[in-house]
BALOBA-853904 format. One record per residue (C-alpha): residue number from 1; z, y, x. Coordinates in Angstrom, 1 decimal, padded with zeros to 4 digits. Layout:
! BALOBA-853904
REC  nr     pz     py     px
REC NUM      Z      Y      X
...
! end
This chain:
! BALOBA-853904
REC  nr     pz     py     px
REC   1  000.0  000.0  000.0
REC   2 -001.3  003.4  001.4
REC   3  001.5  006.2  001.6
REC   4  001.1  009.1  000.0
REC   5  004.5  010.6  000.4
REC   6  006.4  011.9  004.1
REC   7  009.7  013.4  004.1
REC   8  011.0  015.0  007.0
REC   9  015.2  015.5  008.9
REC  10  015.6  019.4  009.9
REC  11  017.4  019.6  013.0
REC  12  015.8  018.0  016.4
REC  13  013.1  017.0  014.1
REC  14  011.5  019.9  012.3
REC  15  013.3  022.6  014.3
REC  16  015.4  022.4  017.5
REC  17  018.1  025.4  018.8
REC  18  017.4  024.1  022.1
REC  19  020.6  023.0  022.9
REC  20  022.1  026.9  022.9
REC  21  023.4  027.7  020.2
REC  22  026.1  025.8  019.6
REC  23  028.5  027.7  021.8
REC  24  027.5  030.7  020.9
REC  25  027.7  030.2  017.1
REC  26  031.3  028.7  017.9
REC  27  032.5  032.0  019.6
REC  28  030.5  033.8  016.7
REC  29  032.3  032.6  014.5
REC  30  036.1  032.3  015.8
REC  31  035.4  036.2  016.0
REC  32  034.9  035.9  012.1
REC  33  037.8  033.9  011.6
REC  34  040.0  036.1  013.7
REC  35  039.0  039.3  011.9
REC  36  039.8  038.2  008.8
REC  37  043.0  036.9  009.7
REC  38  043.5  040.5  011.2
REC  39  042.7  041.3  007.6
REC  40  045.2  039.2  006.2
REC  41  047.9  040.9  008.6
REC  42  047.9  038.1  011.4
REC  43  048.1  039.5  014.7
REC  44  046.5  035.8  016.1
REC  45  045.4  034.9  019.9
REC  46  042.0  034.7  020.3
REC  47  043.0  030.8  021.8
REC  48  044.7  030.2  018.7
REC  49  041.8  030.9  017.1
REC  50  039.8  028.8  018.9
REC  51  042.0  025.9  019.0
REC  52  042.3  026.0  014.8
REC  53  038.0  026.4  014.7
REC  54  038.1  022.9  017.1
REC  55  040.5  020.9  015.0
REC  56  038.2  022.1  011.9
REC  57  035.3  020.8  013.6
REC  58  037.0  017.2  014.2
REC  59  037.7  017.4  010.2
REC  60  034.0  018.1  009.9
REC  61  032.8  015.2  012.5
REC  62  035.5  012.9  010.4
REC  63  034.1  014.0  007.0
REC  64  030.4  013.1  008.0
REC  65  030.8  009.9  009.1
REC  66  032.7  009.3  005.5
REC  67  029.3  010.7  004.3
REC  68  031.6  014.0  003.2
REC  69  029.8  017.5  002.9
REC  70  032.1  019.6  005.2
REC  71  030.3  023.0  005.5
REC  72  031.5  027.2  006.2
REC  73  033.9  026.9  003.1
REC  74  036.0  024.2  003.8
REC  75  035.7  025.1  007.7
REC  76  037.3  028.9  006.9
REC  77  039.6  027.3  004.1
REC  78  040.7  025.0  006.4
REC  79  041.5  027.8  009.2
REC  80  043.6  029.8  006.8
REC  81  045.3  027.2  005.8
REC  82  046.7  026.6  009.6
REC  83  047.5  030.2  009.7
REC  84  049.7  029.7  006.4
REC  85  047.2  032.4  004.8
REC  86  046.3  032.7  001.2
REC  87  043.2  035.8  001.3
REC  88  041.7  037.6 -001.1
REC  89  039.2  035.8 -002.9
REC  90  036.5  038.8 -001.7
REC  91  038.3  038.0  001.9
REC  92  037.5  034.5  001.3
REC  93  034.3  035.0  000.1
REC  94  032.4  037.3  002.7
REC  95  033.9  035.1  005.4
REC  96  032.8  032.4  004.2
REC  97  029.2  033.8  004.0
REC  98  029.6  035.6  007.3
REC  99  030.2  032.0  009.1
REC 100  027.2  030.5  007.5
REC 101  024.8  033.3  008.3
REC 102  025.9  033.7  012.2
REC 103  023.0  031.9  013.7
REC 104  020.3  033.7  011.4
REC 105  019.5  035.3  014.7
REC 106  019.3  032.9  017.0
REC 107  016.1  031.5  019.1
REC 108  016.1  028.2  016.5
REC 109  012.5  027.0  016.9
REC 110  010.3  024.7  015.5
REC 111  009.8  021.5  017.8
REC 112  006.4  020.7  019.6
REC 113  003.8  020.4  016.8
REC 114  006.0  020.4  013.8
REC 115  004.0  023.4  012.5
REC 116  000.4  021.7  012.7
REC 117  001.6  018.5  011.7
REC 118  002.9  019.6  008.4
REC 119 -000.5  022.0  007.8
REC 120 -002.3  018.7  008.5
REC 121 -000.6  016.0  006.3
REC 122 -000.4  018.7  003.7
REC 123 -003.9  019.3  003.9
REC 124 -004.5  015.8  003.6
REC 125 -002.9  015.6  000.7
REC 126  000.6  014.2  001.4
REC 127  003.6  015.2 -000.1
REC 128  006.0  016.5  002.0
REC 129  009.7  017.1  001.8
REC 130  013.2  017.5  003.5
REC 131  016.1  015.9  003.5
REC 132  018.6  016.9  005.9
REC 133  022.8  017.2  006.9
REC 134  023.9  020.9  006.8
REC 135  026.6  021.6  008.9
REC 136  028.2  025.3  008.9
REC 137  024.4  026.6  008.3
REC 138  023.6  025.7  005.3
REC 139  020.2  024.8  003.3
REC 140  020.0  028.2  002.6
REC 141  019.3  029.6  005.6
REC 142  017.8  026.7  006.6
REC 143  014.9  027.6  004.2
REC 144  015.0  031.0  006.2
REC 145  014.0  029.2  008.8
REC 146  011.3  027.3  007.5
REC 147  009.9  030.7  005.8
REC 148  010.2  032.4  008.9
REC 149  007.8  030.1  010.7
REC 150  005.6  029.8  007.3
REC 151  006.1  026.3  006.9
REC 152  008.3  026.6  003.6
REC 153  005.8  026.4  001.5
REC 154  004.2  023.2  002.6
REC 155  007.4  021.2  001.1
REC 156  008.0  020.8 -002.7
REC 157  010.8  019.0 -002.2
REC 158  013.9  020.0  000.0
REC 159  017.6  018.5  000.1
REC 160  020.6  020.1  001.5
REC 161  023.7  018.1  002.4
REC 162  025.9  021.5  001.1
REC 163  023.8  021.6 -002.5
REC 164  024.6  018.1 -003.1
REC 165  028.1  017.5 -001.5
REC 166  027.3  013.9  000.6
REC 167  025.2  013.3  003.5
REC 168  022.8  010.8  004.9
REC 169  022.5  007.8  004.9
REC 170  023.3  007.9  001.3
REC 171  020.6  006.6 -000.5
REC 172  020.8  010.1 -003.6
REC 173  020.0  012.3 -000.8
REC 174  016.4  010.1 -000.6
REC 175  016.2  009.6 -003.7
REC 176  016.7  013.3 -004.8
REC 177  013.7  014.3 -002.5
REC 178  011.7  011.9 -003.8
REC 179  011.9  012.0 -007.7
REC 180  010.3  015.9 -007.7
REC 181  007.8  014.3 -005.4
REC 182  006.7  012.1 -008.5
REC 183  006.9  009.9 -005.3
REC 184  007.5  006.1 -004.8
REC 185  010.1  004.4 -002.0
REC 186  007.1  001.9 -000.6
REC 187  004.7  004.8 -000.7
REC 188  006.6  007.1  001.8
REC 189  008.3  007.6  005.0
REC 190  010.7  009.4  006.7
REC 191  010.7  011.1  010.1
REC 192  013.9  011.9  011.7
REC 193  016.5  011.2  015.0
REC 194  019.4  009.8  014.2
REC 195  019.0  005.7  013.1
REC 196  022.7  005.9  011.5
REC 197  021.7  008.6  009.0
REC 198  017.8  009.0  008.8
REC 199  016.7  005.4  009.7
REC 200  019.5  003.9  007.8
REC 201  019.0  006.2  004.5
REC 202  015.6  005.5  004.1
REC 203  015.6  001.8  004.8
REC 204  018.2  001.4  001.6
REC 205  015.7  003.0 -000.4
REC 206  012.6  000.9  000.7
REC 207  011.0  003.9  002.4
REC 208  009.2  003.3  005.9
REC 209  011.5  004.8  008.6
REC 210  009.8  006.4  011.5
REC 211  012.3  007.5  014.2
REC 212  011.8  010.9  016.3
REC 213  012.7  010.6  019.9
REC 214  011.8  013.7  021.6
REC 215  014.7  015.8  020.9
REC 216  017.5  013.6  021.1
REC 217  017.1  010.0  022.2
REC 218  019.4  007.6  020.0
REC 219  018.2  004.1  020.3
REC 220  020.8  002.0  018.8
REC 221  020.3  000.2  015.7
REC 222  018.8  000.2  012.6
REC 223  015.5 -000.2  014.3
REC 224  012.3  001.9  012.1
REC 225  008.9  001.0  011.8
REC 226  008.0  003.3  014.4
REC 227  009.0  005.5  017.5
REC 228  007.6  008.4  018.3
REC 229  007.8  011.3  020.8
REC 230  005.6  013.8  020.0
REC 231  005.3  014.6  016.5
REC 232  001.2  014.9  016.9
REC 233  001.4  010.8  017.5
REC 234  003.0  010.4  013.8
REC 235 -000.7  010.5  012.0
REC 236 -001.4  007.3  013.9
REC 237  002.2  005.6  013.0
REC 238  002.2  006.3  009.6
REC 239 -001.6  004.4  009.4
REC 240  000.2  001.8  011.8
REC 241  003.1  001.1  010.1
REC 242  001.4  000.6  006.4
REC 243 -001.5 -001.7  008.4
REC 244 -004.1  001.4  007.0
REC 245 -006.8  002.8  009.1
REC 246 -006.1  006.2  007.1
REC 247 -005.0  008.4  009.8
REC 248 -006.3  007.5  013.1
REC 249 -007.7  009.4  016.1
REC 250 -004.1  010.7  017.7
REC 251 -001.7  008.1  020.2
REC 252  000.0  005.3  018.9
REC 253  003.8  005.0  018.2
REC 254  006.1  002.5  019.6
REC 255  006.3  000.1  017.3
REC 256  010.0 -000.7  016.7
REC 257  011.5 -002.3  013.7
REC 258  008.3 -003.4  011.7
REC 259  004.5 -003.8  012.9
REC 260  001.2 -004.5  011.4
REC 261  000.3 -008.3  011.7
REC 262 -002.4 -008.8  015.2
! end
């Protein structure tokens, strides 16, 4: 059966911050925090700070592998709540908002060929979507992103771990993405970096999984259909993994989990 149908992960496989921003969006954002518990009356270290902004990030690593939503809210609730504070609710909400829009400035880029591979597959009719883990930046700025770099309006579909309150590999956040898609399991694929979220998630659904190793190299199990490295080699994997000679004329994947019979 011929796919009609490819849904993409966002970070390291549609975009990439280079490996930079991290740090920087961390001190960002302790500077947030801290104001606002200036506001509050707290008179705070900036270490303090920083050591309540790491513990919430070890809540947010715990809550994701529970396949838990932890975003900018529960991050700056959680803050406050070591501090003993109870803010305003404008207090609470413009932090809030603050920490989720402190990287809408930074360098985040769209990896090598993400923009011409989407113009292409949408231009040969696929339907393309998202479906990606948000952490503090959430899908709305994500979008942002994708609008920025005109690529939004190549995907009908999009789904945000924050919109829907669980993460990959949870088999709704698939299956969201593909019911406005009109769009069958066996009749698409997903392309993304991480096996225990994107490879896993779509396997449970019966898509083909097609895993993106340029970014970030994770090679442990569940094996995809395919490997690739360069995102122009995915018009050759997703003819090679549903044994079609549809898309051909770019390098082959690694095969991985699944192959056509020789």
């Amino acid at each position: 059966m011929s796919l009609d149908t490819v849904t993409f992960d966002f970070w390291n496989t549609l975009f990439s911050d280079g490996g930079t921003a991290f740090e920087v969006l961390s001190a960002r954002r302790c500077s947030l925090l801290l104001g606002a518990l200036e506001d509050s009356g707290l008179k705070p270290s900036e270490s303090e700070v920083q050591q309540a902004y790491r513990a919430g990030f070890s809540r947010y690593l715990e809550a994701w592998q529970q396949g838990i939503h932890y975003g900018a809210a529960e991050q700056t609730a959680f803050v406050f709540e070591l501090f003993q504070v109870r803010p305003a609710a404008e207090l609470l909400t413009d932090t809030v908002r603050a920490v989720e829009e402190a990287g809408v400035d930074l360098p985040i880029q769209p990896t090598a060929g993400a923009r011409e591979i989407v113009a292409l597959l949408s231009g040969l009719d696929f339907k393309l979507g998202v479906v990606s883990d948000t952490g503090l930046t959430p899908g709305r700025i994500l979008r942002e992103f994708l609008a920025r770099e005109g690529m939004l309006d190549f995907f009908v579909s999009l789904t945000f771990s924050d919109e829907t309150g669980f993460t990959k590999p949870d088999p709704r956040m698939f299956r969201r993405t593909l019911a406005p898609l009109g769009s069958l399991p066996q009749r698409a694929a997903h392309v993304g970096d991480r096996p225990g979220t994107d490879i896993a998630g779509a396997l449970a659904v019966g898509m083909y999984a097609i895993r993106y190793a340029a970014v970030e190299d994770h090679p442990e199990p569940p094996l995809a259909h395919a490997v690739i490295t360069q995102l122009r080699e995915l018009p050759a994997a997703l003819a090679e993994v549903t044994c079609t000679s549809r898309l051909t004329g770019l390098p082959a994947s690694r095969s991985e989990g699944g192959q056509c019979p020789p």
